[in-house]
N, C-alpha and C positions, 0 to 999 in steps of 0.2 A: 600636518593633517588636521584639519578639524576636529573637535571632540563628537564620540558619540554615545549614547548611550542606549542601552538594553533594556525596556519596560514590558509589562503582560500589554497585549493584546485589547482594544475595546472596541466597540460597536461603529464607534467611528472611525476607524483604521477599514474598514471594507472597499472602498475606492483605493487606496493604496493598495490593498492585498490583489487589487484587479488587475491593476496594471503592471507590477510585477508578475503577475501567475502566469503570460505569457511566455517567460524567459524558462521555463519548465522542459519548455516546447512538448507535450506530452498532447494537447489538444483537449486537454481538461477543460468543463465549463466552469465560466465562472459562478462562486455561490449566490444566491441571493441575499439583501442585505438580513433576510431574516436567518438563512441558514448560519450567516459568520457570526452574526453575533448570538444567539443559542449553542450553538454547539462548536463552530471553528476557532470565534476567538477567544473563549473560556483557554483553549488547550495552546495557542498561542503568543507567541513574546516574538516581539518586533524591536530592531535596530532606529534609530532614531537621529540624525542629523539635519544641521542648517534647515530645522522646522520641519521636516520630512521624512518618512519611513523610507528604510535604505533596504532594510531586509527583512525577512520575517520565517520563522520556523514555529512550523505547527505539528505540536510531537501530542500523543497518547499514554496515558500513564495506564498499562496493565495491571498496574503489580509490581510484583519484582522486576519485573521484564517493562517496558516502555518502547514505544512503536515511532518513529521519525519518519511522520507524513513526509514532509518534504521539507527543505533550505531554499531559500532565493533569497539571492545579493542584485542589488540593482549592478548590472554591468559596470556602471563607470565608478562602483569602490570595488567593485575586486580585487584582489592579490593586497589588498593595505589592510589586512588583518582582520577585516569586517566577521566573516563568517565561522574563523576561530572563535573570535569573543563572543558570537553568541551561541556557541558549539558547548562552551565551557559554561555558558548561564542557561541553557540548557539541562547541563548534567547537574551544576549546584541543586537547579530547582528538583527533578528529578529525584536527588540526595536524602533533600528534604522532606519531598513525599514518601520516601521509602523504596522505591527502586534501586536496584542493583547492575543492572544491566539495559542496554537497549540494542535497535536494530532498525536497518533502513534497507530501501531499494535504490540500487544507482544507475546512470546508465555503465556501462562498460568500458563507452569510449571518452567518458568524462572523466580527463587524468585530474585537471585541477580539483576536484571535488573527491577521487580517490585519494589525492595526498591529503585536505582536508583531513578527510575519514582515518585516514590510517593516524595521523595525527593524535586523534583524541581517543584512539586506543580499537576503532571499529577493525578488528581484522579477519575473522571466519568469513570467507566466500563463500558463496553457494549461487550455481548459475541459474540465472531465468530468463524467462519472456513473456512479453504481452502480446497477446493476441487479440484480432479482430475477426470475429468468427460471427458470417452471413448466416443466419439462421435458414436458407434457401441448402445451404452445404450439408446441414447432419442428414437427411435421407440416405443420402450418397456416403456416407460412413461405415467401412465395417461394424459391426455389431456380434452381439452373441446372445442366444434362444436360451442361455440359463444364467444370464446378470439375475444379483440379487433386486427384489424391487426397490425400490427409489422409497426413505423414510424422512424426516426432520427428526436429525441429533436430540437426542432426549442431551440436558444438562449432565447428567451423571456419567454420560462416557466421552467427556469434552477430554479429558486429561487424556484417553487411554489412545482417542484419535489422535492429540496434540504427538504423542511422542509416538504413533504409526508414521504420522506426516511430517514429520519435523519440524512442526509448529510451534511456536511460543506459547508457553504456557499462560493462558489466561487470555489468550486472544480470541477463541472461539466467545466464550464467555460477555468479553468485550463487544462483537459481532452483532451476536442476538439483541445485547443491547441498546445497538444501534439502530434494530429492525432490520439487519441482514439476516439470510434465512438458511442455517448449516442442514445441506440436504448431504445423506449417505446411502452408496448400494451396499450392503453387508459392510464387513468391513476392505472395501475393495477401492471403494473409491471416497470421493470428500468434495462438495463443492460448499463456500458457505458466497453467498451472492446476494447481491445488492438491489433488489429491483427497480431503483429508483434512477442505478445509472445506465443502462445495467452492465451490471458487471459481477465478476466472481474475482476475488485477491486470491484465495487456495482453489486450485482447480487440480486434483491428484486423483490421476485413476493406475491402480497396481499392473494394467496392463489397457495397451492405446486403444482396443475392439470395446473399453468402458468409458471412453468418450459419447461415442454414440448416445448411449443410453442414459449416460449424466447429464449430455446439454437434454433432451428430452424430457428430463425430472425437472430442469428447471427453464424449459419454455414455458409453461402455467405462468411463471410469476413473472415474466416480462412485460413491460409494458407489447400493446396489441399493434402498435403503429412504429419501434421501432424495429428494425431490419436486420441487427444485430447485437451480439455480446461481446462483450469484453472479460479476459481473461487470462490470466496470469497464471504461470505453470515452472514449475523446474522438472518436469517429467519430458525427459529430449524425445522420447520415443514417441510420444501421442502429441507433441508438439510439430515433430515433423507429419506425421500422419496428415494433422489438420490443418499445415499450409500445401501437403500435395493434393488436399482437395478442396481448394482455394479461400484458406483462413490467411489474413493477412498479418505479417509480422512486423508488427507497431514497435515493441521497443526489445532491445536486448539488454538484459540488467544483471547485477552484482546482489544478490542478498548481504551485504555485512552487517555483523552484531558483534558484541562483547563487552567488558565489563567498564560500567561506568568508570571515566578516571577519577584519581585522584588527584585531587588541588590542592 
């Protein structure tokens, strides 16, 4: 097999990060060349053969905790050890910063990337889905006349939502920083959302009749021309809710997380 090697990520790796980012199949757009190199490819390291980027993983360092956007291996290295080796330069780097642990989304029905994962020690599941939810659909949602109102998470009760939700610590934190925007009804529900895609990654209502009233908090910060949200949920109840009143369901995933290995 030819050699290859593991380096960070630079401004000019954006055309390779493109033409990979299909193989996702998630329907992701691609960054612009200013978004990868400010913020994508700081946080990512790329595989490197016969003059060309083979793979590329772009992970977040929280803290203790570390967040693993996503892995792409070009199809034609697959199974010849590509995405171990950079599983494991991953976690060194990780090491380094001081992290302890990380945690990804997967599909469910991607065994080859489940044995990956379980490999390098990722094994807590916790199930999810993506959703594509027509902003034409919340009218038509149950609701309730005493939801708490609709607030933005002050910083100081980041931790206390983190472990209502079963969120990593340090990821709300993270979020804000991003310009994502942690909107909460009491402590009932949690969405922290993305305006830019839009989208929500934590979308938790303690019961499915706080759907309603959570996409509503955060219809303001959509953009006005697109048609929909996006969002991600392991609450089954209000996820079925919101494809029997025709939210469409994009992906079915794997939460895993656990302790960096050791090398």
């Amino acid at each position: 097999m030819p050699p290859f090697h593991v380096r960070e990520a630079t401004a000019a790796d954006h055309d390779a990060y493109c033409r990979l980012l299909p193989e996702l199949r998630t329907g992701d757009p691609a960054p612009t060349p200013e978004r990868w190199a400010t913020r994508m490819a700081p946080e990512t390291l790329v595989v490197e053969a016969d003059g060309g980027v083979i793979a590329t993983c772009w992970v977040r360092n929280l803290g203790a905790w570390a967040h693993v956007v996503h892995v792409i291996v070009d199809p034609a290295w697959q199974g010849r050890g590509v995405g171990k080796r950079l599983m494991h330069a991953v976690a060194q780097r990780l090491r380094r910063e001081g992290s302890t642990h990380w945690y990804l989304n997967v599909k469910r029905d991607n065994a080859p990337a489940l044995r990956l994962y379980a490999s390098v020690g990722l094994g807590r599941r916790v199930e999810s889905v993506a959703l594509k939810i027509p902003w034409t659909i919340v009218p038509s949602l149950p609701t309730r006349t005493d939801a708490p109102a609709p607030a933005p998470l002050e910083p100081d009760a980041d931790r206390a939502f983190e472990d209502r939700f079963d969120l990593v610590p340090g990821s709300i934190a993270a979020a804000r920083a991003r310009d994502e925007l942690p909107i909460h009804l009491g402590t009932s529900a949690l969405a922290v959302f993305n305006p830019t895609f839009p989208g929500a990654w934590c979308f938790r209502v303690a019961a499915p009749d706080l759907a309603r009233p959570l996409l509503e908090a955060l219809r303001p910060h959509a953009p006005a021309d697109v048609d929909h949200v996006m969002a991600m949920t392991d609450d089954a109840p209000a996820a079925e809710l919101l494809v029997a009143h025709g939210a469409e369901l994009r992906l079915e995933l794997y939460r895993l997380s656990g302790p960096l290995p050791t090398l």
